[in-house]
KOLGU-4560 file (N, C-alpha, C; in nm, 3 decimals, padded with zeros to 5 digits):
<recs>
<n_xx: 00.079 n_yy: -00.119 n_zz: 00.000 ca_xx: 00.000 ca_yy: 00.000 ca_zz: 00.000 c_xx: 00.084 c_yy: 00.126 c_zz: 00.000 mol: A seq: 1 type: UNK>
<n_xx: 00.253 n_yy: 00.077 n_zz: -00.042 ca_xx: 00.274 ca_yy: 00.213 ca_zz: 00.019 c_xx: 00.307 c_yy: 00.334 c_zz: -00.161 mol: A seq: 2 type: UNK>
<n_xx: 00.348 n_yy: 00.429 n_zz: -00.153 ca_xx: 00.403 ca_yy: 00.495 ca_zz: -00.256 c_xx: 00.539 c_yy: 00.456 c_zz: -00.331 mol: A seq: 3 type: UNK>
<n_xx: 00.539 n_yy: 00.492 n_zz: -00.415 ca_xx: 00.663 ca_yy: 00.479 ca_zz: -00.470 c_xx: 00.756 c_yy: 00.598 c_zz: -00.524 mol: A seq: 4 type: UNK>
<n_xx: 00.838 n_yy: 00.649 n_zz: -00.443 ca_xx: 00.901 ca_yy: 00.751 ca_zz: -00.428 c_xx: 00.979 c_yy: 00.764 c_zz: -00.537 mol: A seq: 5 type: UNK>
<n_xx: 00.972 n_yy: 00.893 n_zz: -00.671 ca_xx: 01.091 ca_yy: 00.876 ca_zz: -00.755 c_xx: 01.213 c_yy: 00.938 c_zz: -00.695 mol: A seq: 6 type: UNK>
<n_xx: 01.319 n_yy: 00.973 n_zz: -00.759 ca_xx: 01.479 ca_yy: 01.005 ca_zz: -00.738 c_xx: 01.430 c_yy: 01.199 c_zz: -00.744 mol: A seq: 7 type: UNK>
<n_xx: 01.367 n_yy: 01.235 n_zz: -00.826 ca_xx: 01.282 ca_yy: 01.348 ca_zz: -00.832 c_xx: 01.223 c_yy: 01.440 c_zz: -00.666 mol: A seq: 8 type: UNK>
<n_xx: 01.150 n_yy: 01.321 n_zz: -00.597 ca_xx: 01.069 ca_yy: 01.346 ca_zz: -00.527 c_xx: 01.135 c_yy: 01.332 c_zz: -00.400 mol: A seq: 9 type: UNK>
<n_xx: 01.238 n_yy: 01.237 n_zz: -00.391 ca_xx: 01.336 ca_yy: 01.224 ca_zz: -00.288 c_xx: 01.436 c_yy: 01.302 c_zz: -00.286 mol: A seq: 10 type: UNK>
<n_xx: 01.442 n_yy: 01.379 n_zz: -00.395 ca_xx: 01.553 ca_yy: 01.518 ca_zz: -00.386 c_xx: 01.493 c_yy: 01.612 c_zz: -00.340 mol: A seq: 11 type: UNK>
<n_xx: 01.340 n_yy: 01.659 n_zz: -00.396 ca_xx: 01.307 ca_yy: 01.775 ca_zz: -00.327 c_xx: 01.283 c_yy: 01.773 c_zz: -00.190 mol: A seq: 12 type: UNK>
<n_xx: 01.238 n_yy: 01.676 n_zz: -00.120 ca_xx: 01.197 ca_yy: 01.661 ca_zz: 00.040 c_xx: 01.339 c_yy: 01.700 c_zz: 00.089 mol: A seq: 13 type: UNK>
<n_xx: 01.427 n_yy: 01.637 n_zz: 00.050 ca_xx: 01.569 ca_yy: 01.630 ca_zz: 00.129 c_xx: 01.615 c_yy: 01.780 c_zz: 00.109 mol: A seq: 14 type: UNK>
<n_xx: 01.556 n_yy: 01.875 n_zz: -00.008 ca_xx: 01.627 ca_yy: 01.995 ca_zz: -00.024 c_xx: 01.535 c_yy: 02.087 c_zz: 00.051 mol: A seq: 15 type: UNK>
<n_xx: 01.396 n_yy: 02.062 n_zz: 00.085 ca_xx: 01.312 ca_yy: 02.106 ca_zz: 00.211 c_xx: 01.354 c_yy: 02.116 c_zz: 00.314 mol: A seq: 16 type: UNK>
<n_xx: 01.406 n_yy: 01.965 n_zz: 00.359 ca_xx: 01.432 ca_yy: 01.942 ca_zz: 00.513 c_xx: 01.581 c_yy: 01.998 c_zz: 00.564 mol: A seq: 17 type: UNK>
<n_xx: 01.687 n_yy: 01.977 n_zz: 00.455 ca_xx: 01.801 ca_yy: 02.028 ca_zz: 00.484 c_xx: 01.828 c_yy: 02.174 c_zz: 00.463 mol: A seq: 18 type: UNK>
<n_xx: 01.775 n_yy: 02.196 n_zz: 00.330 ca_xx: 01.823 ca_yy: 02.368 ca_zz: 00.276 c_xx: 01.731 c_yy: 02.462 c_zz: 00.279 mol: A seq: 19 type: UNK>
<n_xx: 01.687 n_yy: 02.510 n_zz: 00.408 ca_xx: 01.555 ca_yy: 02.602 ca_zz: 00.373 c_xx: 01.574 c_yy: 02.706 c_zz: 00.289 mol: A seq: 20 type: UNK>
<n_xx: 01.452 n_yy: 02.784 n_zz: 00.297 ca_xx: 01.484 ca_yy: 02.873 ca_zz: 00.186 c_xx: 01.592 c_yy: 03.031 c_zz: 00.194 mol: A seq: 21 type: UNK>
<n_xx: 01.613 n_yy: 03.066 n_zz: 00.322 ca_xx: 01.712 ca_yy: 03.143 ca_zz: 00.291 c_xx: 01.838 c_yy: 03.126 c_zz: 00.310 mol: A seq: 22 type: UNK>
<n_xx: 01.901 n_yy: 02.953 n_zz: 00.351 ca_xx: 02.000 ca_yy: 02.945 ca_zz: 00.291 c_xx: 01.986 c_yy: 02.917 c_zz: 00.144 mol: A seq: 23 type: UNK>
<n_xx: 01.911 n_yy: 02.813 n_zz: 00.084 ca_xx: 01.919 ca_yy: 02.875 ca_zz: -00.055 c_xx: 01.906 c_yy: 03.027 c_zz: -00.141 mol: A seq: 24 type: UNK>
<n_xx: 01.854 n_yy: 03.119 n_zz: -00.043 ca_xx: 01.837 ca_yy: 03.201 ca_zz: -00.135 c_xx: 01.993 c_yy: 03.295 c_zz: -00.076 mol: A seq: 25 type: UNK>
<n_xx: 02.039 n_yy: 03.266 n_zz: -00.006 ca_xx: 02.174 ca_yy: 03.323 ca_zz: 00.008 c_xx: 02.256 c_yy: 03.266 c_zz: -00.096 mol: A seq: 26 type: UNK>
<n_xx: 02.308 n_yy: 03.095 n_zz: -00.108 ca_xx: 02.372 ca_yy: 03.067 ca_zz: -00.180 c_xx: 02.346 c_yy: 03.131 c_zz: -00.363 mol: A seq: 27 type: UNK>
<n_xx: 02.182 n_yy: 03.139 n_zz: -00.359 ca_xx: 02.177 ca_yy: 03.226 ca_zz: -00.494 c_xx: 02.224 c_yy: 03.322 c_zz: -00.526 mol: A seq: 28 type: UNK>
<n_xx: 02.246 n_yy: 03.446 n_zz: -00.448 ca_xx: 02.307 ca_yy: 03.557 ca_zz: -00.392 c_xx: 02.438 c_yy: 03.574 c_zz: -00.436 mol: A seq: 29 type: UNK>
<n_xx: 02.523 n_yy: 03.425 n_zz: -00.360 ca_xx: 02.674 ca_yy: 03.431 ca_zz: -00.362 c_xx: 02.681 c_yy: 03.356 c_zz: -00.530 mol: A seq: 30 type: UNK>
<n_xx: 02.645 n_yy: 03.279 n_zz: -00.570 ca_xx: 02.653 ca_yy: 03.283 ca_zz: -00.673 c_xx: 02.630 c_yy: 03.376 c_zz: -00.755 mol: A seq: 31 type: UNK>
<n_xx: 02.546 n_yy: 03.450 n_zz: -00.785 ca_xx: 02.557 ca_yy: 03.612 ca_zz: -00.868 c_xx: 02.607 c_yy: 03.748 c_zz: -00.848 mol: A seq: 32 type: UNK>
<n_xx: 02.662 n_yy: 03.670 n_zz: -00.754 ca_xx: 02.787 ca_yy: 03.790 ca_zz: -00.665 c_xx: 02.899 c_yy: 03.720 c_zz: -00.744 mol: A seq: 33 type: UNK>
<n_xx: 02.953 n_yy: 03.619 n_zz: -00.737 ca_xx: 03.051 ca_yy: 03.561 ca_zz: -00.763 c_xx: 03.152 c_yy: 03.612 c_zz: -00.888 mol: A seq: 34 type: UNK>
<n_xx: 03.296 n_yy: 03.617 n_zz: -00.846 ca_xx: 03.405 ca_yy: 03.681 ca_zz: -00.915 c_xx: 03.563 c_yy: 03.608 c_zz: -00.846 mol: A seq: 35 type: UNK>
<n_xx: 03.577 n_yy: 03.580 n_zz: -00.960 ca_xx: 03.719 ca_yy: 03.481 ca_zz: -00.960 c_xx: 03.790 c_yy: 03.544 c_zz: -00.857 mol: A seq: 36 type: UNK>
<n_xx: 03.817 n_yy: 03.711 n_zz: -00.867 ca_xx: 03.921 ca_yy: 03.758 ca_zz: -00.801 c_xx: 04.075 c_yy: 03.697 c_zz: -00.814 mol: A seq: 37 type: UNK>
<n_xx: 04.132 n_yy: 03.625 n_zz: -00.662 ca_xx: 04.253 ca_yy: 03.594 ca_zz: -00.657 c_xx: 04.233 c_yy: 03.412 c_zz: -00.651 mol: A seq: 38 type: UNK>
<n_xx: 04.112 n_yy: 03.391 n_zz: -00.711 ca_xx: 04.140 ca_yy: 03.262 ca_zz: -00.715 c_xx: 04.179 c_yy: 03.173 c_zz: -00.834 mol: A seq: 39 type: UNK>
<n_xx: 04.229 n_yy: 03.091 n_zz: -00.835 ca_xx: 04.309 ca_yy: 03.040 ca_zz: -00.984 c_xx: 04.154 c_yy: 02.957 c_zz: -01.070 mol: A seq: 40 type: UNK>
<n_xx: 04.196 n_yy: 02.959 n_zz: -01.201 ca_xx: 04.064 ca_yy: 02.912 ca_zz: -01.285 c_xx: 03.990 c_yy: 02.829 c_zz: -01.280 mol: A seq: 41 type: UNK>
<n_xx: 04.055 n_yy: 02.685 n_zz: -01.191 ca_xx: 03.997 ca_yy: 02.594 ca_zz: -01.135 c_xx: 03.946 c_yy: 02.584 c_zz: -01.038 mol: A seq: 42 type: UNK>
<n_xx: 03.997 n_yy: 02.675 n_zz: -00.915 ca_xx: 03.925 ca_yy: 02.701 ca_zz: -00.790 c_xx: 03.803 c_yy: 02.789 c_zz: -00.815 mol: A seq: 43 type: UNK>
<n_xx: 03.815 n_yy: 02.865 n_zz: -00.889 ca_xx: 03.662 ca_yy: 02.957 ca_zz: -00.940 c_xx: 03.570 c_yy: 02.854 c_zz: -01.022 mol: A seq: 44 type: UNK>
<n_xx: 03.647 n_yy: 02.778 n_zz: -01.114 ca_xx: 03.526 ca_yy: 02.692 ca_zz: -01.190 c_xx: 03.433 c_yy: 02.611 c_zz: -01.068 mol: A seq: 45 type: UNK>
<n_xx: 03.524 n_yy: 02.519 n_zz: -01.007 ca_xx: 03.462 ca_yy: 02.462 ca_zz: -00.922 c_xx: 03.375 c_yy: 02.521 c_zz: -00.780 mol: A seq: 46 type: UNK>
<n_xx: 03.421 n_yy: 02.650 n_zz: -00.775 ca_xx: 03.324 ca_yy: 02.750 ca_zz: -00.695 c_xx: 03.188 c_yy: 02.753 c_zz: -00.755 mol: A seq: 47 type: UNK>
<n_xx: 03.179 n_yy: 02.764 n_zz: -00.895 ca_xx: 03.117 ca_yy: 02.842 ca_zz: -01.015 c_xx: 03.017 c_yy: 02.710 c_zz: -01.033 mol: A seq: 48 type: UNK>
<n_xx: 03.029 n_yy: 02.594 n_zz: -01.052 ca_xx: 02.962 ca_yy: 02.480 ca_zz: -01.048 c_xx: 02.904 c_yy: 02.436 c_zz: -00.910 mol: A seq: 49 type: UNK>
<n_xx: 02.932 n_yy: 02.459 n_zz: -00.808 ca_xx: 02.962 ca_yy: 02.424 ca_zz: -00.676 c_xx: 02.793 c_yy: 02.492 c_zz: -00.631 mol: A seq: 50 type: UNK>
<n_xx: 02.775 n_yy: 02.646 n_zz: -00.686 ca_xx: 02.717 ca_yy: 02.730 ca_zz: -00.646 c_xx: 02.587 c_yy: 02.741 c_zz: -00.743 mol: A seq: 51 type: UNK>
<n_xx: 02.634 n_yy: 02.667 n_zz: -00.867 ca_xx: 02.486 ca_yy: 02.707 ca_zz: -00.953 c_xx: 02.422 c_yy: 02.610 c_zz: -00.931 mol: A seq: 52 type: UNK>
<n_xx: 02.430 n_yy: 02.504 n_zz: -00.883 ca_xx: 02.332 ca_yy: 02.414 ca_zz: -00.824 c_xx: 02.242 c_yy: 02.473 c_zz: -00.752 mol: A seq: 53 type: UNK>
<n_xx: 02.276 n_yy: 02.566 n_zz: -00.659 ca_xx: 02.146 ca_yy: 02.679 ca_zz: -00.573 c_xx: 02.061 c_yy: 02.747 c_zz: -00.675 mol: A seq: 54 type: UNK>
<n_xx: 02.089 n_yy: 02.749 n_zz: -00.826 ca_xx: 02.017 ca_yy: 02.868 ca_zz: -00.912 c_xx: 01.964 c_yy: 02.777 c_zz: -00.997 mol: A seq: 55 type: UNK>
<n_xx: 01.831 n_yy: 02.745 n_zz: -01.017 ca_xx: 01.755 ca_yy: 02.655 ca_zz: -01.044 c_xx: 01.787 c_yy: 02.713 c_zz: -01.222 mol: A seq: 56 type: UNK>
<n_xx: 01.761 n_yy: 02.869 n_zz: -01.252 ca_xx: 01.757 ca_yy: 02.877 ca_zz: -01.405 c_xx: 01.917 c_yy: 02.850 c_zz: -01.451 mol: A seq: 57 type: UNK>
<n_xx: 02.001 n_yy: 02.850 n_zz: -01.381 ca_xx: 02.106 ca_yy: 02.783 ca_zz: -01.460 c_xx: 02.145 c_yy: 02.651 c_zz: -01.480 mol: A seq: 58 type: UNK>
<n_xx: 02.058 n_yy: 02.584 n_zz: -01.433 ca_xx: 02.084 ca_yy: 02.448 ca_zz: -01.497 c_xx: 01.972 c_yy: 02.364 c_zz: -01.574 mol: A seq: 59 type: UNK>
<n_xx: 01.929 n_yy: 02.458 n_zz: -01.660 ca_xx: 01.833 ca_yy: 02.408 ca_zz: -01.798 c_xx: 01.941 c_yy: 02.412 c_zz: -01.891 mol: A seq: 60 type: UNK>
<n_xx: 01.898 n_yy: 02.296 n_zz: -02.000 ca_xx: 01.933 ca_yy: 02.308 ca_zz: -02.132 c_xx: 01.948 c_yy: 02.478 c_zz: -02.202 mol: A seq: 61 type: UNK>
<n_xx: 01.856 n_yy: 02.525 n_zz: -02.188 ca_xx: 01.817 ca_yy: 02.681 ca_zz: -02.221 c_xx: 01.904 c_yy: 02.804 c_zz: -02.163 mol: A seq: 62 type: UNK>
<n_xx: 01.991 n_yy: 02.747 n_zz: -02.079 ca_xx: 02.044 ca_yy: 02.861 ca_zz: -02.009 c_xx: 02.176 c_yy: 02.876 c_zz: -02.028 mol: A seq: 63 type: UNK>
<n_xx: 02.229 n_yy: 02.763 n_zz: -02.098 ca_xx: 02.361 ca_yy: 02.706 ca_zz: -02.093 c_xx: 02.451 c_yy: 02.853 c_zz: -02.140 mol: A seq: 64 type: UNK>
<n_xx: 02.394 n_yy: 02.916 n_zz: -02.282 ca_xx: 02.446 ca_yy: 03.043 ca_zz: -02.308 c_xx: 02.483 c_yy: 03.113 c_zz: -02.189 mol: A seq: 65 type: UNK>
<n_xx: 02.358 n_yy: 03.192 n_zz: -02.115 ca_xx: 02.372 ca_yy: 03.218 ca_zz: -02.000 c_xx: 02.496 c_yy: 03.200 c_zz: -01.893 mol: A seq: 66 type: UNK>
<n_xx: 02.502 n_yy: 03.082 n_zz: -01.843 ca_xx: 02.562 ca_yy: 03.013 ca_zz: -01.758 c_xx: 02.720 c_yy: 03.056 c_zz: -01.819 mol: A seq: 67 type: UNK>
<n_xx: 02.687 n_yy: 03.017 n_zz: -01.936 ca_xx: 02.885 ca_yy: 03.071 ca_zz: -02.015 c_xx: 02.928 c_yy: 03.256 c_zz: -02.001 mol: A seq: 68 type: UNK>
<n_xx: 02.772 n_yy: 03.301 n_zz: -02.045 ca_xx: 02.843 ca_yy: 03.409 ca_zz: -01.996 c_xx: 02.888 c_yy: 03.493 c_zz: -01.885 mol: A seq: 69 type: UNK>
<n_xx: 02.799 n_yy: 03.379 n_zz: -01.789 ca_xx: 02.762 ca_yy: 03.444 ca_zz: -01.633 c_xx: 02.921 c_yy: 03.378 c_zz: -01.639 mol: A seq: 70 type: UNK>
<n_xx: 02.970 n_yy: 03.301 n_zz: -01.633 ca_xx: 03.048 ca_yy: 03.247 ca_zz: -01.609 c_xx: 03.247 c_yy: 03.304 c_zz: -01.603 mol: A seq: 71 type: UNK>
<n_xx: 03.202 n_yy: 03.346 n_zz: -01.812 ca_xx: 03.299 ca_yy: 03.435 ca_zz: -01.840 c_xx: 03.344 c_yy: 03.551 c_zz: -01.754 mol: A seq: 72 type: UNK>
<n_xx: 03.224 n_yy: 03.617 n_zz: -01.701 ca_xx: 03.192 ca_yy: 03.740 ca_zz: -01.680 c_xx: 03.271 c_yy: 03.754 c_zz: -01.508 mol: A seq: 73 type: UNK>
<n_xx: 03.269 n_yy: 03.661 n_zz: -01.471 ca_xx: 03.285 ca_yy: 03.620 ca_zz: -01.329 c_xx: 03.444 c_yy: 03.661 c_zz: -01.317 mol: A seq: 74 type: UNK>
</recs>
């Protein structure tokens, strides 16, 4: 009788229970704040990936432009 939970549905509960919303909406923040500065290209990429996971429109197919230039720009 019971449900059957997809991989979908078990991500969002867990991003409920662990990440409320204004630490996510901080990490959104620091991500569009975000600027290499004095950090070397790999420590910013992986900042840069690290952080757009918090920004729901940068990780569509559709945004990818976006994401390169947010990226460049950084």
């Amino acid at each position: 009788g019971g449900v059957a939970i997809t991989w979908e549905m078990f991500k969002r509960e867990l991003w409920v229970k662990y990440f409320p919303a204004d630490v996510r909406n901080r990490k959104v923040v620091e991500f569009l704040e975000l600027k290499q500065g004095n950090m070397t290209v790999a420590e910013y990429a992986a900042k840069f990936e690290s952080l757009s996971t918090f920004s729901p429109y940068y990780n569509t197919p559709e945004a990818e432009y976006d994401k390169c230039v947010k990226f460049e720009s950084g």
